[in-house]
N, CA, C and O of each residue as an XYZ file, in Angstrom:
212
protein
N       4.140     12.394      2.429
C       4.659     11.488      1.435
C       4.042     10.099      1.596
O       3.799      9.373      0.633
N       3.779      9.738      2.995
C       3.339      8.082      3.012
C       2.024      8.305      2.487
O       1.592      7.627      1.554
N       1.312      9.288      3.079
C      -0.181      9.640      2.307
C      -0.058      9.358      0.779
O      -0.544      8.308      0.358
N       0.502     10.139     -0.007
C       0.871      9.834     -1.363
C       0.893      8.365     -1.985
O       0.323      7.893     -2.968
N       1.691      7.867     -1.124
C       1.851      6.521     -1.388
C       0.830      5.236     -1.381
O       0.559      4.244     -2.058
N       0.535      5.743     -0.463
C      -0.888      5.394      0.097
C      -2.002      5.328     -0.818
O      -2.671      4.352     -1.158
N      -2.062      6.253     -1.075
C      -3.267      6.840     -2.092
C      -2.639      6.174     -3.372
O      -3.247      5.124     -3.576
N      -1.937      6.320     -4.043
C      -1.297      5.854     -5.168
C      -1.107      4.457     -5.612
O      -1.189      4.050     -6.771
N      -0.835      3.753     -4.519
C      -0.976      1.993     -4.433
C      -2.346      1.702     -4.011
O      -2.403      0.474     -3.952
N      -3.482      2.200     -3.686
C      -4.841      1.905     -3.332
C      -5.660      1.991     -4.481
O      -6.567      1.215     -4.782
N      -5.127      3.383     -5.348
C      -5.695      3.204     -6.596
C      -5.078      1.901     -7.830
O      -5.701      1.024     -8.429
N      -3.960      2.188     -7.837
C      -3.422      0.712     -8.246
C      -4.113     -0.223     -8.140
O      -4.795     -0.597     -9.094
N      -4.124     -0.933     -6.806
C      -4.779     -2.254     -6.747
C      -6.314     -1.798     -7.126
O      -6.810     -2.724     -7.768
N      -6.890     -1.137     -7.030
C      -8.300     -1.046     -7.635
C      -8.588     -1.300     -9.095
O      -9.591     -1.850     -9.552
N      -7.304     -0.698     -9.916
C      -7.233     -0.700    -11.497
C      -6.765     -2.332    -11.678
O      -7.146     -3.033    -12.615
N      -6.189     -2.623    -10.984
C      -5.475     -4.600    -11.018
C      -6.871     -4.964    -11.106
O      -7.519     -5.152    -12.136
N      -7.317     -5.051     -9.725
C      -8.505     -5.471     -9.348
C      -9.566     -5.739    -10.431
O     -10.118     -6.838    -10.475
N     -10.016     -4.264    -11.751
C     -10.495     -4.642    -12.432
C     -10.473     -5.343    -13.729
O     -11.233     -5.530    -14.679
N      -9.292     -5.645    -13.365
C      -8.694     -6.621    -14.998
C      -9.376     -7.946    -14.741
O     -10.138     -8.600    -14.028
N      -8.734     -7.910    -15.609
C      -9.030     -9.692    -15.962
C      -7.907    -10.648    -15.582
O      -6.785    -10.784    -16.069
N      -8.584    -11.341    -14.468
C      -6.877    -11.524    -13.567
C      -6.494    -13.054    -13.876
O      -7.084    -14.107    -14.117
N      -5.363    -12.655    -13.756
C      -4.019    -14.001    -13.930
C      -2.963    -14.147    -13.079
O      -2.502    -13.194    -12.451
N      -2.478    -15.419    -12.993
C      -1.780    -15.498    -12.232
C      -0.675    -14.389    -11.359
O      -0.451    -14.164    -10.170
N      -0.116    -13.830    -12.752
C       0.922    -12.465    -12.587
C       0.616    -11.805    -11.920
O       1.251    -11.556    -10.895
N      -0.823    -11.092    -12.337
C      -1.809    -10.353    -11.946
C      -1.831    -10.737    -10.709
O      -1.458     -9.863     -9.926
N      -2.157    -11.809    -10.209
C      -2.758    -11.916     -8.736
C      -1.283    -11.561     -7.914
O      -1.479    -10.757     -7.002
N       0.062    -11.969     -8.043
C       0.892    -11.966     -7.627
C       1.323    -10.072     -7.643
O       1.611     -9.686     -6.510
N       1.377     -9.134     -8.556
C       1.265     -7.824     -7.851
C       0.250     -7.506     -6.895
O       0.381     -7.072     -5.751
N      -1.070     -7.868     -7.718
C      -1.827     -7.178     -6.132
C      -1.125     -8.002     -4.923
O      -1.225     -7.413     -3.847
N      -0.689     -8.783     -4.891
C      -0.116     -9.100     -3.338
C       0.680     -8.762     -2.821
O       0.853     -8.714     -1.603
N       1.713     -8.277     -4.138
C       2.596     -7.395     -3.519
C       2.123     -5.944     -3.062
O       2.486     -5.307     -2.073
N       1.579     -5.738     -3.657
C       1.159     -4.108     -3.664
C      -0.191     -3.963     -1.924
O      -0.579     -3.131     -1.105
N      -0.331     -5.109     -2.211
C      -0.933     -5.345     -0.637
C       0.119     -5.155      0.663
O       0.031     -4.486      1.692
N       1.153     -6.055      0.138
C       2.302     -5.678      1.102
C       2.999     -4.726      1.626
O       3.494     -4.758      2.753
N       3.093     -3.597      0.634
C       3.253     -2.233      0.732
C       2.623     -1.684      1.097
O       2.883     -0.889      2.000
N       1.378     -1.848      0.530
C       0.312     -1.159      1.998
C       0.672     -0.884      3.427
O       0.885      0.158      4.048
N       0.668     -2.913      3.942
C       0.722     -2.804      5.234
C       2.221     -2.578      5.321
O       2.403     -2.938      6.485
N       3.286     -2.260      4.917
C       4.476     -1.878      5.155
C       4.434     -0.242      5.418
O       5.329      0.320      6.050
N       3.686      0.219      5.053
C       3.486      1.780      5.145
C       2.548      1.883      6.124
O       3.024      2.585      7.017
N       1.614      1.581      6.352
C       1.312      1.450      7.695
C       1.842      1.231      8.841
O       1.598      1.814      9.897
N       2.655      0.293      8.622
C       3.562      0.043      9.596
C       4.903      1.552      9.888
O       5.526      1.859     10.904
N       4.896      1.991      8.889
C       5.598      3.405      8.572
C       5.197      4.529      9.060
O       5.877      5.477      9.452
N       3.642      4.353      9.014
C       3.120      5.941      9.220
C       3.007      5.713     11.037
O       3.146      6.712     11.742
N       2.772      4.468     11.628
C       2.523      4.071     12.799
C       4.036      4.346     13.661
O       4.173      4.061     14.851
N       4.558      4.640     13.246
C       5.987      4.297     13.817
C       6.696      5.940     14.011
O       7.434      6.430     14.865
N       5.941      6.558     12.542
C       5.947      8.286     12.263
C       5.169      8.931     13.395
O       5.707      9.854     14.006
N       3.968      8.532     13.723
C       3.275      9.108     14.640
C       3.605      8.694     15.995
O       3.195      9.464     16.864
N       4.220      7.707     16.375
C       4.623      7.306     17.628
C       6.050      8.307     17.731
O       6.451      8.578     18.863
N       6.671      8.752     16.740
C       8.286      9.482     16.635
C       7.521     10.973     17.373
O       7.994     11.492     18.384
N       6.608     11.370     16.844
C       5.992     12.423     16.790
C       5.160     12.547     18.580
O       5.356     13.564     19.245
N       4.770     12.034     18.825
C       4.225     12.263     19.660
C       5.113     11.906     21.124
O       4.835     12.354     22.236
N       6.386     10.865     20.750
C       7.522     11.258     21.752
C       8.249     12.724     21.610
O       8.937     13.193     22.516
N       8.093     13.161     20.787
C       9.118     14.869     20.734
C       8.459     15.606     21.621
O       8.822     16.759     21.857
């Protein structure tokens, strides 16, 4: 599922990316940046769960 997510907000910001950007605009990709590293921080935390079992 984080894969999914992953993949899904990477393409996102790529399609932002090619607009024609504005303020608004700049303010999702930053969010959507944030989620990134929030899921990273997710999958890092998944694999540390995983490899204590």
């Amino acid at each position: 599922m984080i894969d999914a997510v992953n993949s899904k907000t990477t393409s996102l910001i790529s399609q932002l990316e090619e607009e024609m950007t504005t303020p608004k605009l700049k303010k999702r990709i930053v969010a959507l940046y944030e989620v990134l590293n929030n899921i990273g921080c997710l999958q890092d935390i998944s694999e540390k769960e995983q490899d204590g079992k």
